[in-house]
VEXDO-713462 format. One record per residue (C-alpha): x, y, z; residue in one letter. Coordinates in steps of 0.001 Angstrom, whole numbers, plus 524288, in hexadecimal, padded with zeros to 5 digits. Each point is the difference from the previous one (the first is absolute). Layout:
px:py:pz:res
X:Y:Z:A
...
//
This chain:
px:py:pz:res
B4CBA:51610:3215E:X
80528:80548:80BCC:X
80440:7F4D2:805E1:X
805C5:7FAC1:7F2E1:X
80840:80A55:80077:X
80365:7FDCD:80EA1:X
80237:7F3A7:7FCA0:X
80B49:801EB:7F70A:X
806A8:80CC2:8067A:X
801D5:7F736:80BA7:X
80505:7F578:7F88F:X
809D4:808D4:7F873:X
8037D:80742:80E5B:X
80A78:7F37F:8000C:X
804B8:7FA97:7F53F:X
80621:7F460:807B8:X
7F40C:7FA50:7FF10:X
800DA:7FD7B:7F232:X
80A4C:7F5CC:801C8:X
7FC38:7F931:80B70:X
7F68B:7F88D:7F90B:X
7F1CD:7FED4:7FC05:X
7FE61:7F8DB:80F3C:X
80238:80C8A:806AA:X
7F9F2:809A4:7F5E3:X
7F175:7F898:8013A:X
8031E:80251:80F50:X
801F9:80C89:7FE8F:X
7F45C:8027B:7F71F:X
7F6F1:7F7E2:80BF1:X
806B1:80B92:80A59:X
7FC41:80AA5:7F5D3:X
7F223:7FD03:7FD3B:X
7FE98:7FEFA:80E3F:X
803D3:80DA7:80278:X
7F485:80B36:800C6:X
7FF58:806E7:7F363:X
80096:80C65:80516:X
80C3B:7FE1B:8079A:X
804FD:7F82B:7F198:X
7FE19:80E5A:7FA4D:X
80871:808B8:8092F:X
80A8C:7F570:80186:X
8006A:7FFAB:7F018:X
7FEC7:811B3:80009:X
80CDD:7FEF4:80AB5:X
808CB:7F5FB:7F728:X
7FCF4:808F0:7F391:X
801BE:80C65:80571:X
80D36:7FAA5:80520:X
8030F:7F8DA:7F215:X
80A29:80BAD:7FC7E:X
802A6:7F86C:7F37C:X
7F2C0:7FBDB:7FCB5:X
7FAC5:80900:7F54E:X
7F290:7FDBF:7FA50:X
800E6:7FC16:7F194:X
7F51B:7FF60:7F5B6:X
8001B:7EF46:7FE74:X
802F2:7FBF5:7F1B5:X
7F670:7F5F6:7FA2D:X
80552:7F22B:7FE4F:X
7F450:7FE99:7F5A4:X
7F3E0:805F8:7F8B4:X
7F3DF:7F5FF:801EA:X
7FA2E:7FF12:7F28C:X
7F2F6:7F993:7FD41:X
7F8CF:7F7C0:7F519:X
7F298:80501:7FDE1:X
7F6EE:7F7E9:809E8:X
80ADA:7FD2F:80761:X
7FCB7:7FE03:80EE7:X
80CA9:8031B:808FE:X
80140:8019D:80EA2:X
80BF1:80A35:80525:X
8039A:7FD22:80E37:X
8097A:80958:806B9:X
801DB:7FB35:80EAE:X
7F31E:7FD88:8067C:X
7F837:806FF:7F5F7:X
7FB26:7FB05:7F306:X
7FA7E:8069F:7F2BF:X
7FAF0:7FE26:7F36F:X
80AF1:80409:7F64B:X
800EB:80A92:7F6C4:X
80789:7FEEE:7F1E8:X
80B55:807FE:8007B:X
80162:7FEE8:80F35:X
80B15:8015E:807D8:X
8068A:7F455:8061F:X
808D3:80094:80C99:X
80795:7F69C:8085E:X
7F7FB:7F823:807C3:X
7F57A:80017:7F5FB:X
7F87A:7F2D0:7FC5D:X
7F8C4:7FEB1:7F39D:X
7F39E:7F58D:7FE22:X
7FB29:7FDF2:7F117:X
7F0A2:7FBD0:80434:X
7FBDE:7FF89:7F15D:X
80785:8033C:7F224:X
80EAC:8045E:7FFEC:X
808DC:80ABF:8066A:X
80B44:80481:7FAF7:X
80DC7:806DA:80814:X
80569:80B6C:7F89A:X
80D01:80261:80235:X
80252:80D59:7F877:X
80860:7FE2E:7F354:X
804D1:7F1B4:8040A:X
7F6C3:7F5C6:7FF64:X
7F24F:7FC17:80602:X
7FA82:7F536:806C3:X
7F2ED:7F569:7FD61:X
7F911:7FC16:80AA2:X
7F524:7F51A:7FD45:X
7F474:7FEE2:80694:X
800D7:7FB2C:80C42:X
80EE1:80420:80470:X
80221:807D3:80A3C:X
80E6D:806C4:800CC:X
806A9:80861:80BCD:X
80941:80A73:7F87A:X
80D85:8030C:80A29:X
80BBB:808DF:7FC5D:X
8095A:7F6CB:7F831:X
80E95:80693:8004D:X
801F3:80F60:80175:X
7FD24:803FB:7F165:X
801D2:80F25:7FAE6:X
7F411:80767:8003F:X
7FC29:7FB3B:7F16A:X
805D0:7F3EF:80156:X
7F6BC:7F136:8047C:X
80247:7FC34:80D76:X
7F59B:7F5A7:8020E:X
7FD24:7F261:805CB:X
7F40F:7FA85:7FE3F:X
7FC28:7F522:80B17:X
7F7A3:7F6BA:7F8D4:X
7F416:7F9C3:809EA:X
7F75D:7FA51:7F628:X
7FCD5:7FE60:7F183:X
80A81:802AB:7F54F:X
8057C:80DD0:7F9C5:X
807B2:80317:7F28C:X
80B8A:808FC:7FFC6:X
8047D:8061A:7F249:X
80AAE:80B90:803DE:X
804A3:8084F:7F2B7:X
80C11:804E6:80802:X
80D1C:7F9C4:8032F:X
7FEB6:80351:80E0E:X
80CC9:80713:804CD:X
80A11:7FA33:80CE6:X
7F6E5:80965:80A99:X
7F2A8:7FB3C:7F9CB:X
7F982:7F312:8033F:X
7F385:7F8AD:7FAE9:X
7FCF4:7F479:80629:X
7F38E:7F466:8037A:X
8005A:7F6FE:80B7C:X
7F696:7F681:804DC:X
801CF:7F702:80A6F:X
80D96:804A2:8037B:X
80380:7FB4A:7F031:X
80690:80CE5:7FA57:X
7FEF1:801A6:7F163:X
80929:80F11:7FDDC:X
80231:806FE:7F1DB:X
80759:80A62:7FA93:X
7F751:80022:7F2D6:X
7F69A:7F473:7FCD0:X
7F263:7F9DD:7FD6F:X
7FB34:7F525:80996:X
7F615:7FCF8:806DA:X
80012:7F8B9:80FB2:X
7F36F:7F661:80513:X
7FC6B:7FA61:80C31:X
7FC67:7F35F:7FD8E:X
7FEC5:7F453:807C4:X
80C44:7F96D:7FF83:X
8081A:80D09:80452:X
802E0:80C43:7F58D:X
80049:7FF78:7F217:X
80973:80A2E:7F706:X
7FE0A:8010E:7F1EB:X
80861:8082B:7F831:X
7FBF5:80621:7F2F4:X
80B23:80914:7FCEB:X
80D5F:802DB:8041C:X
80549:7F7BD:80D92:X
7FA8B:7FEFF:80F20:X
80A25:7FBAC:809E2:X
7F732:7F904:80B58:X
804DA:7FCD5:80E10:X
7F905:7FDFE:80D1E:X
7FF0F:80C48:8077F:X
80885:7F7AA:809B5:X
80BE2:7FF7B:7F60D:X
7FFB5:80ED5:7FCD2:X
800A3:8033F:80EB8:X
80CD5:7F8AA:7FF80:X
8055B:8041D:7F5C3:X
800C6:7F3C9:7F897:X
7F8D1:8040A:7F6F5:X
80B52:7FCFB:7F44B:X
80096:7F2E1:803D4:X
7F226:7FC5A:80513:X
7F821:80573:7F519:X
7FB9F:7FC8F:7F1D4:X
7FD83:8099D:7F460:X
7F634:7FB97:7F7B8:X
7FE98:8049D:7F091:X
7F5A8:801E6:7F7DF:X
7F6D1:7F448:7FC15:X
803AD:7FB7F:80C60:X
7F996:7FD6D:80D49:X
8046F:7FABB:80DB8:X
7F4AC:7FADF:80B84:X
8056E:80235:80CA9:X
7FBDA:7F984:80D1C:X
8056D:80711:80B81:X
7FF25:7F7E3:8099F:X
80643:7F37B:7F782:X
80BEA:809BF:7FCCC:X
801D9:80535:80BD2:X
80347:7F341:8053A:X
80C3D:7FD77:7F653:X
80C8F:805AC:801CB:X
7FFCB:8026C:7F0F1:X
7F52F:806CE:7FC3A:X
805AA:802CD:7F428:X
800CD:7F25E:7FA79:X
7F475:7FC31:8040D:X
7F84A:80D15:7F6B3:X
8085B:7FC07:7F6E0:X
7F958:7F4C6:7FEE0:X
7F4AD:80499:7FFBF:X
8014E:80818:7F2C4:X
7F77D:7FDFA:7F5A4:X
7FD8A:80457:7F1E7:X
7F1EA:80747:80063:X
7F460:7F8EB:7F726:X
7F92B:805C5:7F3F4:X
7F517:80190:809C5:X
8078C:80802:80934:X
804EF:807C8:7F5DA:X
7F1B1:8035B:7FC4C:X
7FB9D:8054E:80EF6:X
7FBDA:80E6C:7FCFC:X
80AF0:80523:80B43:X
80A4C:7F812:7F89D:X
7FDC0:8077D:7F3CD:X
7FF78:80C58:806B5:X
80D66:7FE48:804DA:X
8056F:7FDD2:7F33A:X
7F9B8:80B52:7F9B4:X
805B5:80DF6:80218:X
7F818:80BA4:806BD:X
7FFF0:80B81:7F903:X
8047B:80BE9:805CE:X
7F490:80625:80061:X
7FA84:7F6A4:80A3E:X
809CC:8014B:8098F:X
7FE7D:80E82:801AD:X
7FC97:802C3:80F70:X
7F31B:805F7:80247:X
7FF8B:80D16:7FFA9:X
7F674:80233:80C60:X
800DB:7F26D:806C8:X
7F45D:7FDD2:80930:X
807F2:80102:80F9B:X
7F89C:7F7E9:80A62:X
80274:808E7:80CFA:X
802E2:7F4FD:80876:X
80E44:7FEFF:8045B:X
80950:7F44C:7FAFD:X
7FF5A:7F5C1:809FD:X
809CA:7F37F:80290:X
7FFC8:7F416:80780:X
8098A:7FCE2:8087A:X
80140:7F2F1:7F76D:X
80287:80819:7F376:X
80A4C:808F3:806D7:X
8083E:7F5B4:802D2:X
803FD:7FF3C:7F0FA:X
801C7:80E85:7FFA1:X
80E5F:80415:7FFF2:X
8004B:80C64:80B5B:X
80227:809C8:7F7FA:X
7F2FB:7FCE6:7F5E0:X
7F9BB:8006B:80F5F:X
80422:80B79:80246:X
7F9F8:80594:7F413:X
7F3B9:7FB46:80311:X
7FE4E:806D0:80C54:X
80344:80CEA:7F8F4:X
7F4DF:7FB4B:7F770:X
7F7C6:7FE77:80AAC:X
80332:80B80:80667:X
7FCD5:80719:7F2B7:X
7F161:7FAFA:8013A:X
7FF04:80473:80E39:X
80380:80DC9:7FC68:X
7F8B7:800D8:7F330:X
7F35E:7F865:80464:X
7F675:80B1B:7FE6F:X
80397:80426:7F238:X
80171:7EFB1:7FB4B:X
7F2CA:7FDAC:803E3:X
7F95E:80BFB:7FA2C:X
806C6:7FC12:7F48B:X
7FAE7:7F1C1:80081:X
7F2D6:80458:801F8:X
80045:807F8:7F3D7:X
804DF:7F6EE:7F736:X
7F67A:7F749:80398:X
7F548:80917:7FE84:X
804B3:803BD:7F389:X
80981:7F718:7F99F:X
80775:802D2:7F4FA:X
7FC49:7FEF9:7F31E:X
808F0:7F919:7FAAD:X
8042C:7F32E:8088F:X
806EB:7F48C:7F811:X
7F7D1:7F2B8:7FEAB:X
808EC:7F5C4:7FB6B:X
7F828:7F58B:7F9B9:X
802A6:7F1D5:8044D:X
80A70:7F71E:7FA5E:X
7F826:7F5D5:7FAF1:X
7F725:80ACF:7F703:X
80E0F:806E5:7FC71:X
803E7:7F4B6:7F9CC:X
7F5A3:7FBB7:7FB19:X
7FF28:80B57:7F7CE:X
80DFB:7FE7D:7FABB:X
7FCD9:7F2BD:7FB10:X
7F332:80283:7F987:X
800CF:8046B:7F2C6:X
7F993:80D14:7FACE:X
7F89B:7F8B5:7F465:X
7FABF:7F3B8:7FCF7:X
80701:7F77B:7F68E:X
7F85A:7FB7C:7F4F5:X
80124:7EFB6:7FA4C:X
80339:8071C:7F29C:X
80C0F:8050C:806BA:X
80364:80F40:7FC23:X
7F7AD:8083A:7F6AF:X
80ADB:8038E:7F563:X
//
């Protein structure tokens, strides 16, 4: 953990480094790893202690893991790696692995997020939202998710899915983003979904280079076909099409046409807090904006001074967890049990 943390103090000790390029940031990260960890710890003690500006902040989650009953999920945080907990925290950094069932994001009083068996996501700070407000990306690496958000998310807030450098952003939507073999595949069940290349929204083009797709709609990307036109737009355009029956049927597609009640998207009221400190690559700082960075560290820094009491508290929540911890049950039973009716008709038709 230590030498996570050494790891990214360094790397924030110049923030040049951000912009000269992945090249020299995995050179940098060879030179750190090199370096005794001891000597990694007082060099990383000096830069905070002379960090005037750097105040230690409490981090603010970017999600609540919930979990289906049975459900079999892996939390990694850096170089360590955990079984998760329903109602956990989740940081920047932070990679979640469905083994078995379905997870679920909560995103207090805006929306929530599927995750199918299989998927593994990396959550990052998307935009600088208000304390209450959604400030999330999450980097897609395998298997599919559904997003349904219940809020029109405001100019400072941001909610958005990428997946091979395809970037699918909402303000307030359902849709749902798969990896499949051919490239990345939106589907949108509600409201719109503007999608660009991570490439285009780096330059800015993003009103002329992108597509917004509507609902009953869906778009299948291939990044490295696109990439190679000078009009990426015309060539998603193309690409467009009018969603089957069948799609219309997938369990995820329903849930993003169907609202969440209120009640659901209520934050937990003691979420479980893993003690280890947030942890970034060097990759996955490079599409942080420097000022998001700098928040970070003061999250880190946070952990460092509050270890102690975080872990005692970790250890007794897992010794004695909470009564009460939310089980969502999975999408497929959910509707299921919308569709089946209560009694069973009879050939005679109603009893008068």
């Amino acid at each position: 953990m230590k030498k996570s943390f050494a790891f990214l103090s360094l790397f924030f000790a110049s923030t040049g480094l951000i912009f000269f390029g992945l090249g020299c940031q995995r050179r940098a990260a060879d030179e750190i790893q090199t370096t005794d960890d001891r000597q990694q710890t007082t060099g990383v003690d000096q830069q905070i202690a002379e960090a005037d500006k750097l105040v230690a902040t409490e981090p603010r989650a970017l999600a609540y893991l919930l979990l289906t009953e049975g459900a079999k999920v892996i939390v990694t945080r850096g170089d360590q790696s955990r079984d998760g907990i329903s109602e956990m925290e989740l940081l920047e950094g932070d990679e979640v692995n469905v083994k078995s069932g379905e997870a679920r994001l909560l995103y207090p009083n805006a929306g929530m997020t599927v995750l199918e068996q299989g998927t593994e996501v990396i959550l990052i700070p998307d935009g600088e939202p208000k304390a209450d407000g959604v400030g999330v990306q999450l980097i897609l690496q395998a298997g599919r998710v559904w997003t349904r958000l219940e809020k029109l998310l405001g100019a400072d807030e941001a909610m958005s899915v990428s997946a091979n450098n395809v970037v699918a952003t909402v303000r307030g939507t359902g849709f749902g983003v798969q990896f499949i073999s051919s490239g990345v595949d939106i589907t949108v069940a509600d409201h719109q979904v503007r999608v660009a290349t991570r490439t285009v929204l780096n330059t800015g083009a993003v009103d002329t280079q992108s597509v917004l797709l509507a609902a009953g709609s869906g778009l299948t990307v291939n990044p490295e076909e696109i990439n190679k036109m000078t009009d990426m737009r015309a060539v998603m355009l193309k690409n467009i099409r009018k969603l089957s029956d069948n799609e219309k049927q997938l369990p995820g597609y329903i849930f993003g046409t169907q609202k969440i009640t209120p009640i659901e998207l209520v934050p937990p009221v003691k979420p479980f807090i893993w003690s280890v400190p947030p942890v970034l690559s060097s990759d996955l700082l490079s599409l942080l904006q420097p000022t998001v960075i700098s928040r970070i560290q003061s999250d880190v820094l946070w952990y460092q001074e509050n270890q102690t009491s975080i872990r005692v508290a970790e250890d007794a929540y897992v010794s004695n967890p909470p009564t009460i911890v939310r089980f969502q049950a999975p999408l497929r039973d959910i509707n299921l049990q919308e569709i089946t009716p209560t009694t069973t008709p009879s050939v005679k038709g109603p009893s008068s």
